[in-house]
C-alpha positions as a printed Julia matrix, in Angstrom:
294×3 Matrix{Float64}:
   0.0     0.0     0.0
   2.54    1.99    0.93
   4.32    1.77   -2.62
   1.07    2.43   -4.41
   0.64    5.51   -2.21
   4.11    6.81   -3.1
   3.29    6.34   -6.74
   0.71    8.56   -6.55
   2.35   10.97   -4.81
   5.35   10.73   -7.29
   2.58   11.53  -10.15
   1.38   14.31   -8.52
   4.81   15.67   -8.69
   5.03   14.82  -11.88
   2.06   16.73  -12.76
   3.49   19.92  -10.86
   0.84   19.88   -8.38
   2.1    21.4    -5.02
   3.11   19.83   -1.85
  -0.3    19.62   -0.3
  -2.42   18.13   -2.47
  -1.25   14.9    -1.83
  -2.7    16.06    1.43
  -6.17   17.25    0.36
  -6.7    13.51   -1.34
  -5.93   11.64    1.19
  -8.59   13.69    3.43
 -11.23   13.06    1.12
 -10.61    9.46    0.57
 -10.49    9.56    4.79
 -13.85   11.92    5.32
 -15.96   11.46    2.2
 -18.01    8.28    2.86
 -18.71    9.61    6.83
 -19.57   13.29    5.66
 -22.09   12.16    3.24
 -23.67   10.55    5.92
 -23.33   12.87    8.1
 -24.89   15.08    5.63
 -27.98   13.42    5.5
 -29.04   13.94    8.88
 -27.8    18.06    8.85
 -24.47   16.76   10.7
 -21.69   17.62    8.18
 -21.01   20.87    9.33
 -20.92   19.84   13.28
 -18.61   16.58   12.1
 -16.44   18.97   10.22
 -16.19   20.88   13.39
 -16.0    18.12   15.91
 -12.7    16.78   14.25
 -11.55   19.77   14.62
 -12.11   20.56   18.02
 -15.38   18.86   19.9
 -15.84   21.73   22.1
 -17.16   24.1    19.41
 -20.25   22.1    19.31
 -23.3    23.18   21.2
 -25.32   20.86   23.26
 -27.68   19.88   20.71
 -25.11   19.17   18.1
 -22.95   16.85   20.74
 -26.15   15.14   21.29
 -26.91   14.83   17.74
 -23.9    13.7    16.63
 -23.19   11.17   19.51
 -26.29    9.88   18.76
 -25.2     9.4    14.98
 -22.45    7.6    15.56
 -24.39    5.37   17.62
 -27.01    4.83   15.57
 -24.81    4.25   12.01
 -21.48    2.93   13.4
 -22.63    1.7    16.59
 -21.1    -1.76   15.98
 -17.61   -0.38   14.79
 -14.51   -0.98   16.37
 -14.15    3.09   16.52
 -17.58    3.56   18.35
 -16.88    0.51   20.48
 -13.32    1.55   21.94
 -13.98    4.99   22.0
 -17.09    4.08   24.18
 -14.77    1.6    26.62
 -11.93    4.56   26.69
 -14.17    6.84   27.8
 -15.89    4.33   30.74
 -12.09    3.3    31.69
 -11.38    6.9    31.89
 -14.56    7.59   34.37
 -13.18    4.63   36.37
  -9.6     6.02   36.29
  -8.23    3.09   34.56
  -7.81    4.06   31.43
  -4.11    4.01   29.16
  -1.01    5.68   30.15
  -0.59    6.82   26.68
  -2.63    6.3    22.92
  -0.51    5.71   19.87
  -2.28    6.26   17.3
  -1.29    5.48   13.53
  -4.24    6.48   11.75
  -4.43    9.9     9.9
  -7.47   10.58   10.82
  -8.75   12.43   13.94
 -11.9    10.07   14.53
 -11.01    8.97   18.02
 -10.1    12.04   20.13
 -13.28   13.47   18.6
 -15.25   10.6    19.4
 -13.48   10.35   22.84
 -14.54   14.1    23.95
 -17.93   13.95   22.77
 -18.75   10.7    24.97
 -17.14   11.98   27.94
 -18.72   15.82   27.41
 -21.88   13.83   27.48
 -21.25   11.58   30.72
 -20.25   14.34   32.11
 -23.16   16.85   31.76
 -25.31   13.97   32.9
 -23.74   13.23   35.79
 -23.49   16.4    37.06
 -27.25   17.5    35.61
 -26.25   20.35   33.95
 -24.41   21.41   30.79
 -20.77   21.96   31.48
 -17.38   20.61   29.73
 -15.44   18.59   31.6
 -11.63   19.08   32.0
  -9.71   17.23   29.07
  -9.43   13.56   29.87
  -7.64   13.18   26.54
  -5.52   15.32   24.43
  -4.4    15.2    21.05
  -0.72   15.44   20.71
   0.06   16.23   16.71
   3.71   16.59   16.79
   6.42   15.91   19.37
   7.34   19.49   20.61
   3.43   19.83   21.81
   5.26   18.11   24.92
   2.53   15.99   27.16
  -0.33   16.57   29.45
  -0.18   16.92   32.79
  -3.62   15.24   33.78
  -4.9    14.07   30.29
  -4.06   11.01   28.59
  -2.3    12.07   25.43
  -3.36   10.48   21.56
  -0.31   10.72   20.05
  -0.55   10.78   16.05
   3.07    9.95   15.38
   2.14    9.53   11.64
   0.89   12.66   11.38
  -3.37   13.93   11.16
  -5.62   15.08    8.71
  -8.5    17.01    9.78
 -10.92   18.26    7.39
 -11.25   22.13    6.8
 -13.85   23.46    9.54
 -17.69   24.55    8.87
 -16.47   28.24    8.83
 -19.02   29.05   11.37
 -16.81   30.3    14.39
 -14.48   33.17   12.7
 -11.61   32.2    14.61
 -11.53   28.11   13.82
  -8.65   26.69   12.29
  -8.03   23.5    11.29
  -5.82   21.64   13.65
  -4.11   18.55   11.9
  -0.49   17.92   11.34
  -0.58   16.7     7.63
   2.99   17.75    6.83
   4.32   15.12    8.92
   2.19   12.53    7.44
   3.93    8.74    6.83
   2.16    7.64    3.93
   4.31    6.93    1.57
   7.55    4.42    0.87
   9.96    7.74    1.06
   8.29    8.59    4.24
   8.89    5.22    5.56
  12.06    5.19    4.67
  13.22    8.17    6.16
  11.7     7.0     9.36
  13.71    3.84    8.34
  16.98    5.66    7.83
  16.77    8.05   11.09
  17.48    6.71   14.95
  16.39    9.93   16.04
  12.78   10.6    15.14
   9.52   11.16   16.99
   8.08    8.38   16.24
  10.64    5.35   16.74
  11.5     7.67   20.06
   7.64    7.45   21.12
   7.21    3.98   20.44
  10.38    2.16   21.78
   9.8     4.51   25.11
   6.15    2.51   25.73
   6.95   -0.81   24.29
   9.94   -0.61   26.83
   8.27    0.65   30.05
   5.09   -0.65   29.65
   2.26   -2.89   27.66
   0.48   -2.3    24.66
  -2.52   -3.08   23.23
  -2.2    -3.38   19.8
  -5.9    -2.4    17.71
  -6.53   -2.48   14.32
  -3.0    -2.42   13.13
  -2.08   -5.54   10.65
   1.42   -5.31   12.54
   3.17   -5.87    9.24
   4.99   -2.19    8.88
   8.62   -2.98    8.9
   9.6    -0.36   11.01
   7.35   -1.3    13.82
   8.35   -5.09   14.01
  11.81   -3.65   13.86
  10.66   -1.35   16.86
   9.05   -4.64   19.13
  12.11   -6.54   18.09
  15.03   -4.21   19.53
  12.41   -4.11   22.72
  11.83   -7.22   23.24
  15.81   -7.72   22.75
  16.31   -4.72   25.59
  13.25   -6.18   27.83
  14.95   -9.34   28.11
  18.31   -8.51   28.61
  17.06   -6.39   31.74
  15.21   -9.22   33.04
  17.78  -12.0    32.73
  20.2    -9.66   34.72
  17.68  -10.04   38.01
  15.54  -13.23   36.92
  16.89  -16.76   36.76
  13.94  -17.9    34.23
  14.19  -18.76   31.25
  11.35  -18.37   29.38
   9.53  -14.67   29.55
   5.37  -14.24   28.88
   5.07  -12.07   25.91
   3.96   -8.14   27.23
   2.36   -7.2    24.19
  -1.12   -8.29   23.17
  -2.33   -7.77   19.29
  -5.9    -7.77   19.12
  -7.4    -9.59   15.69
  -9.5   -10.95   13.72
  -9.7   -15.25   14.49
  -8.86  -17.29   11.18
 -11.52  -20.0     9.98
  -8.49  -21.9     9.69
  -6.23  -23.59   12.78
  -2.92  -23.53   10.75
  -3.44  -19.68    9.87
  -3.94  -19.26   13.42
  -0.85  -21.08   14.42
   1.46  -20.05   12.21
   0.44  -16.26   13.11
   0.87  -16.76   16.75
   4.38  -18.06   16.31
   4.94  -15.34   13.85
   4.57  -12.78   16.9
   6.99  -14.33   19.05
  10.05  -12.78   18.46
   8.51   -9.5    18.91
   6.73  -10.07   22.41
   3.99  -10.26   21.1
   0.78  -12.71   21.89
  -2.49  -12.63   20.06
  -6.39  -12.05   21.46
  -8.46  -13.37   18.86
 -11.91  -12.02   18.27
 -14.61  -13.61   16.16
 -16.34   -9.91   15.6
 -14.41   -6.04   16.28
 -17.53   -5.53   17.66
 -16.4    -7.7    20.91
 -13.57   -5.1    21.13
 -15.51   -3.03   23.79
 -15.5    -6.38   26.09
 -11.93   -6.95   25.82
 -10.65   -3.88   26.66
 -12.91   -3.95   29.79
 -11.73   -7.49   30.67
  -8.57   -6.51   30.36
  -9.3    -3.41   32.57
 -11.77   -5.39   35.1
 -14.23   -2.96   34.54
């Protein structure tokens, strides 16, 4: 995908189109489908908004728009985790830290709405919370002191706001996107970036729970290796074992098949990493609360 991507990008250059265009596609190939949706029920300009920044909604948008996602995308993995983030959070159990791959800015949208919500009726009256999450687009935005941060280490694409509030701007960070091969490969090439920094820090000092990723970007398995390498190391200085549980669990899809199953749990191994298999991404709500004893 990643090669396909870069030869589009490479014909857009081609073509002497600027910079950010390549940009501008990929956030209508990310928002088109959801906006016409949205669009049908008098949402798109709240949605456009809300991915923005939630907290320029009113109360009746919030309420629509929660309600929306509910109603159309109820069973989604998106809808379903954002719902058990935002319960974990209530219950102060939720994630050190989010990592979040995906361009799009679906989640921490989806996250603040919820928890606006919970919050106004638990207390019985309109009011936003303080942030529980916050969405950290590049790596000098430093990190929260009480919020969880959602870092997009890939970079984010928002789409351009409803104009209604003068001031808006669109917050995204789509010239750091890693889309392309040349953006993988400078990732690749670099000890020293963001991302590798970001990612070796948690997969060293704590667990992950790995969510709709197909764990087969390079870079990353490179990433859980060297940890995995450093994690045992640490352990076999002050631990006489010699076998270690895997810290990492990859969430996916189960295989019809046993041998599929098999040979992609021993695939994992040499990364850390053990597999939860789900029949349905809808059952990705219970897991993460099992996981959390909610």
């Amino acid at each position: 995908m990643d090669a396909l991507l870069q030869g589009a990008a490479n014909n857009l250059a081609l073509s002497g189109k600027a910079a950010d265009v390549f940009g501008n596609i990929l956030e209508v190939g990310l928002y088109s489908d959801l906006l016409v949706q949205a669009d049908s029920e008098g949402l798109k300009q709240c949605l456009c908004d809300a991915l923005n920044n939630p907290r320029w909604l009113r109360k009746d948008e919030i309420l629509h728009l929660t309600d929306f996602f509910e109603k159309a995308h109820g069973g989604s993995t998106l809808v379903n985790l954002s719902r058990s983030l935002a319960e974990a959070k209530e219950a102060r159990k939720g994630p050190q830290a989010i990592i979040n791959f995906n361009a799009d800015t679906l989640l921490f949208a989806l996250l603040d709405l919820f928890l606006i919500r919970a919050h106004a009726g638990r207390i019985g009256k309109w009011e936003h919370p303080s942030f529980s999450f916050v969405r950290t687009l590049r790596g000098i935005d430093g990190l929260p002191s009480d919020a969880t941060p959602i870092f997009h280490c890939h970079g984010a694409v928002a789409p351009s706001p409803s104009g209604r509030l003068k001031k808006a701007k669109r917050r995204d960070s789509r010239e750091h996107l890693v889309f392309t091969e040349a953006d993988y490969l400078s990732i690749a090439g670099n000890v020293a970036t963001w991302a590798q920094s970001l990612f070796l820090f948690h997969a060293q000092s704590s667990r992950l729970l790995i969510v709709g990723h197909s764990l087969s970007d390079p870079n990353i398995r490179k990433w859980l290796a060297w940890s995995l390498s450093s994690s045992i190391e640490e352990m076999t200085a002050v631990s006489s074992a010699k076998e270690f549980t895997a810290r990492h669990i990859w969430v996916a899809r189960r295989p019809k098949d046993a041998a599929h199953r098999h040979i992609q749990e021993v695939s994992l191994l040499h990364l850390g990493v053990r597999v939860c298999w789900v029949d349905d991404w809808g059952q990705i709500g219970g897991v993460f609360e099992n996981l959390l004893a909610l």
